[in-house]
C-alpha positions in Angstrom: -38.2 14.1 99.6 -37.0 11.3 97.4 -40.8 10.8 96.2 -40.7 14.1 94.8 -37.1 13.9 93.5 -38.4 10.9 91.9 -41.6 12.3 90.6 -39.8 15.5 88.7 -36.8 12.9 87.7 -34.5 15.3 89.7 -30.8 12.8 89.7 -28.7 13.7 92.5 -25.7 12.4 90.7 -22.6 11.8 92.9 -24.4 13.5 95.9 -26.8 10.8 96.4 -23.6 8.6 97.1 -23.0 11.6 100.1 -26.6 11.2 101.0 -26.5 7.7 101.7 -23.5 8.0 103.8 -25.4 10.3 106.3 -28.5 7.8 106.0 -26.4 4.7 107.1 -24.7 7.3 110.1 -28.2 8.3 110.9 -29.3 5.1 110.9 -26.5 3.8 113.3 -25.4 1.4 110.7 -22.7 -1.0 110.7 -18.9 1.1 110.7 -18.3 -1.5 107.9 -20.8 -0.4 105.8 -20.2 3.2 106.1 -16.2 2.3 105.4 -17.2 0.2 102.3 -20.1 3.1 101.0 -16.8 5.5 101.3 -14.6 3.8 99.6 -16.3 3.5 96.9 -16.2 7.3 96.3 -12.5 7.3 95.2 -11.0 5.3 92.2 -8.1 3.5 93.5 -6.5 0.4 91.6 -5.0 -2.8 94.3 -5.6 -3.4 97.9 -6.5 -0.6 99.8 -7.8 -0.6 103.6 -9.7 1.3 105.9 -7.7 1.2 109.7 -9.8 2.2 112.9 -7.0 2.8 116.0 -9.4 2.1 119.4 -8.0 1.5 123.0 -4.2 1.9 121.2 -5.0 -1.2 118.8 -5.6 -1.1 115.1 -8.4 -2.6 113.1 -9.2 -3.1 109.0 -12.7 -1.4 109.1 -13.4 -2.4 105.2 -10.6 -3.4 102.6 -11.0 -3.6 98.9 -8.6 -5.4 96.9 -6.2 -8.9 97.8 -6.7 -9.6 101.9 -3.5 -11.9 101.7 -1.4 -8.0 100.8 -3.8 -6.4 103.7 -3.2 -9.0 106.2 0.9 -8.5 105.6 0.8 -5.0 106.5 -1.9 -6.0 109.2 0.9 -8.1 110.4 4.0 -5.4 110.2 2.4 -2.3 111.9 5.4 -0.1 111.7 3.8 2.2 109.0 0.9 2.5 111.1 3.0 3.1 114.2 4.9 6.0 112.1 1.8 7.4 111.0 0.1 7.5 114.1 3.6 8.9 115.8 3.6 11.4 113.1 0.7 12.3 112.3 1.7 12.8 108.3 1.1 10.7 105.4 4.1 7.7 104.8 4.7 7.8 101.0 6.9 5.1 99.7 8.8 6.6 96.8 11.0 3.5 96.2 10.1 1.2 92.9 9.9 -1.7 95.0 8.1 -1.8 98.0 9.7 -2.4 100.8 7.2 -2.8 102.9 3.7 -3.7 102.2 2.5 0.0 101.9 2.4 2.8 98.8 0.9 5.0 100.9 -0.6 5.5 104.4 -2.9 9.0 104.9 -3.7 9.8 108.2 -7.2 9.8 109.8 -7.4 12.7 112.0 -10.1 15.0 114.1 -10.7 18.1 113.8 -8.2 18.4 116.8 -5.6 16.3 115.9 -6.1 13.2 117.2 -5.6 10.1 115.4 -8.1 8.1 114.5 -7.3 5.7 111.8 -5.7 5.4 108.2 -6.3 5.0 104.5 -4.1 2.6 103.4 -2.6 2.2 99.4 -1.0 -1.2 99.3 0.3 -0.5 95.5 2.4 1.5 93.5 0.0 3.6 91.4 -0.5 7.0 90.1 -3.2 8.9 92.2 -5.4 11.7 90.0 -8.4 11.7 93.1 -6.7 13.6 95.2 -9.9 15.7 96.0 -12.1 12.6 96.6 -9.0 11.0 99.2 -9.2 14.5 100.8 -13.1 14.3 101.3 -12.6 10.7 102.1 -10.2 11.6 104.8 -12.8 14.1 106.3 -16.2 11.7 106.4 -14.2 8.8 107.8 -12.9 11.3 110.5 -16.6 12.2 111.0 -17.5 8.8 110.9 -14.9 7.5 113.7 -16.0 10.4 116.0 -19.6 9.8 115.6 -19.1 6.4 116.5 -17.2 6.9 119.6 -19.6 9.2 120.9 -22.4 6.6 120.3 -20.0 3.7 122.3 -19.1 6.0 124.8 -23.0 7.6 125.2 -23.8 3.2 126.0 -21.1 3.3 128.4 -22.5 6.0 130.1 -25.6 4.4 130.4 -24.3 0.9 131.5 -21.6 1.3 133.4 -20.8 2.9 137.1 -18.5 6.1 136.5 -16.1 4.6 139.6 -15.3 1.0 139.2 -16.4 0.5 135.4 -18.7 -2.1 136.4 -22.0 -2.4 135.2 -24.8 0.2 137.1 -27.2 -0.7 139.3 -29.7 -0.1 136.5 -28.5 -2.0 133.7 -28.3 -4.7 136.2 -31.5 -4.8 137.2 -32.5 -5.2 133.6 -30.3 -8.0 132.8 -31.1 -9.9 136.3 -35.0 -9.2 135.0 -34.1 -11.5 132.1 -31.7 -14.2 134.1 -34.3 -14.6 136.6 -37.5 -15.5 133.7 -34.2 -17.6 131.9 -33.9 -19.8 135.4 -37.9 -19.9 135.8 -38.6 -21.2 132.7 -35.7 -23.5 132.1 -35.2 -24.7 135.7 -31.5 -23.4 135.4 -29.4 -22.3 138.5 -28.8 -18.9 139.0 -26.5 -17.5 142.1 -26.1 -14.1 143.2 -22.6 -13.1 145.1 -22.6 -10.3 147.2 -19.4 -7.9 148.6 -19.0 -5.4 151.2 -16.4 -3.3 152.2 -15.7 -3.4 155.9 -15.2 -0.2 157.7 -15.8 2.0 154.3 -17.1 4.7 155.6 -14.0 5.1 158.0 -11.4 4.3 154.7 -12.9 7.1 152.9 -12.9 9.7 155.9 -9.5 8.9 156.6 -8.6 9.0 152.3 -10.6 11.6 151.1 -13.6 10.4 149.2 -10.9 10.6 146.0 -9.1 8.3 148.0 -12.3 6.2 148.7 -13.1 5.8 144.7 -9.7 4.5 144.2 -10.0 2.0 147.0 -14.0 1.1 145.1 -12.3 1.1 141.8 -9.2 -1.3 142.4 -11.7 -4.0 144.0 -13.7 -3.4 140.8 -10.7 -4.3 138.7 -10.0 -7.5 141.0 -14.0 -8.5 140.6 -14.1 -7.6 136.9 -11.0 -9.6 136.3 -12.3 -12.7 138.3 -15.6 -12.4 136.6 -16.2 -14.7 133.0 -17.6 -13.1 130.5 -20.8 -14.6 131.3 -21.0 -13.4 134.4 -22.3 -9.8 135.3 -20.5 -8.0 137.7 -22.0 -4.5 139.2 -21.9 -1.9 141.3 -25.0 -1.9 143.9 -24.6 1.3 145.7 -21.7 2.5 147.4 -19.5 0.3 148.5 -21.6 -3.3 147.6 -21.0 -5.3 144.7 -23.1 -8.1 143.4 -22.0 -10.6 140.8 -24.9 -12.6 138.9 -23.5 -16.0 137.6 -25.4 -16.9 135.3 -26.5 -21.0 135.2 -23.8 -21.3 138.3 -25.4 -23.4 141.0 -24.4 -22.2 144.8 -21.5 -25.1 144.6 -20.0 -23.2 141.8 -20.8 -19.2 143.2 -18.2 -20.5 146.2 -16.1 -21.6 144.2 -16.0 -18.1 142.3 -15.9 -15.9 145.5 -13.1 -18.2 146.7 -10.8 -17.1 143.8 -12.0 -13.4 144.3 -11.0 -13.5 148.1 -7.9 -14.9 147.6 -6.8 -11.8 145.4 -8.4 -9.5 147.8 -6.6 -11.5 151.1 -3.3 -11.5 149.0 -2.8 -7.8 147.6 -2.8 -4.8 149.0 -3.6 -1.3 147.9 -2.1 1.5 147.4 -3.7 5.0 147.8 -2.7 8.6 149.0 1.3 7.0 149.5 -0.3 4.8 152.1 -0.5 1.3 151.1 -2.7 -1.5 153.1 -5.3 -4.2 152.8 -9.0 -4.7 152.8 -11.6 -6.4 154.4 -14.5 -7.5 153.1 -18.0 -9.1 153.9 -19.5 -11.9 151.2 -22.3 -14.0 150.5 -23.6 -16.2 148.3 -27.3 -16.9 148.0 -29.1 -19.1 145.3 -32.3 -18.1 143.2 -35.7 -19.8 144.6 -38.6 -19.7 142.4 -40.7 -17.9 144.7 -38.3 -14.7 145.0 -38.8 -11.7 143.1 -36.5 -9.4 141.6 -36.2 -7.5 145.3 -35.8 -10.0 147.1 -33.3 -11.8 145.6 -31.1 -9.2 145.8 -32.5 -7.7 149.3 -31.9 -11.7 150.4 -28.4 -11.5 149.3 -27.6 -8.4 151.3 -28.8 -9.7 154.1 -26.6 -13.1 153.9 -23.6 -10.4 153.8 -21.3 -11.8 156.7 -17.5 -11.4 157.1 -15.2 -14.4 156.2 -14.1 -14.8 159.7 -18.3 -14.8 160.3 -18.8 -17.7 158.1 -16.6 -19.9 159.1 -18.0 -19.4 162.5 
């Protein structure tokens, strides 16, 4: 299409600003660079900024303008906080600013939530209204596609229960760890958890019940886990953590620190509130091992901790 547009010198004028917006979307481009492609649709004098709110946190997506203004407001967030409380526009009408903020427009979906801000850092009269109010709309369209795409990975890394990684994504990133250790002669240990007496906990629970019990010990083992590290969900209730370039020394020394938050809290689930046991192992990578057997040889090292001291 742009051959022929090109070919019968057909100018698409302020639409082809529009059409590269969807092209940079389409092509799952940078948030930045949609941010910065948008902003330069509206004629706006000073700092203004861009603000993404994720996970209840806010974030300068693309600024234009002094940072040193930006990063003050960055720094007092109540005009965020009243925006996103609100859900209206903050208009400071006062000849001095009090704050560092003219103006703060709300970011919103089409049902209501808030997603972010436009941010005028300086007194100034505004004649683009229209272009702020299409503005508004493709950064809203923007956030939202973007947060489907980061939610749609999440789906297809991480187990629905615990929030861990899935089997599956596992495997792929073990696939890699295990040529990494091959080739470079690098240690690579694999620890191994199992809930004793599951089946009984989630009879007696419900299996609700039983995802909670799955999901707090995923919290514990994602918590004790470096970022490194790749913590996982194997099937039911077994974990495996891979620690990446962690000889067997240092695996014990990991599942040491995970067992004393699993020996020293207790859970709480249904009003009934007790403790867990669990059976561990820790087994090393051997050159001759493949992907399977690895993780079949880990399984089978599963003992209790009473078992291995034995």
């Amino acid at each position: 299409m742009k051959y022929i547009l090109q070919q019968e010198g057909v100018s698409l004028g302020k639409s082809q600003t529009f059409v590269d917006i969807y092209e940079l979307l389409s092509n799952q481009q940078d948030i930045q660079k949609v941010g910065k492609k948008i902003l330069s649709t509206v004629k706006l004098k000073g700092p203004v900024s861009l603000i993404r709110y994720v996970d209840s946190r806010f974030y300068v997506v693309e600024t234009v303008g002094s940072m040193e203004v930006i990063q003050k407001a960055m720094d007092d967030k109540s005009v965020l906080k009243e925006v996103l409380s609100t859900k209206k526009m903050y208009h400071c009408k006062e000849e001095v600013l009090t704050k560092p903020y003219y103006m703060a427009l709300p970011i919103l979906s089409k049902n209501n939530e808030f997603l972010g801000a436009l941010c005028i850092h300086e007194t100034q009269e505004i004649k683009c209204w229209k272009d702020i109010h299409i503005l508004l709309h493709l950064m809203a369209f923007a956030y939202k596609y973007y947060d489907t795409i980061e939610a749609n990975k999440l789906l297809t890394t991480k187990d629905s229960v615990t929030s861990l990684f899935n089997f599956r994504h596992f495997q792929y990133h073990l696939d890699l760890e295990i040529d990494k250790a091959t080739r470079h002669h690098m240690p690579l240990s694999l620890v191994a958890i199992d809930i004793k007496n599951f089946k009984m906990i989630n009879e007696k629970m419900t299996p609700d019940g039983g995802d909670e019990v799955l999901r707090q010990l995923g919290k514990w083992i994602e918590n004790t886990s470096r970022k490194v590290d790749m913590p996982a969900r194997l099937e039911a209730d077994t974990f495996v953590i891979l620690l990446s370039n962690t000889p067997v020394e240092g695996a014990h020394v990991f599942l040491n620190r995970l067992l004393i938050k699993v020996n020293n809290n207790t859970m709480t689930v249904n009003d009934k509130t007790f403790k867990i046991r669990v059976k561990t192992s820790v087994t090393g990578f051997e050159n001759h091992l493949s992907q399977q057997e690895f993780i079949d040889l880990a399984i089978a090292n599963l003992a209790s901790p009473e078992e291995e001291t034995e």
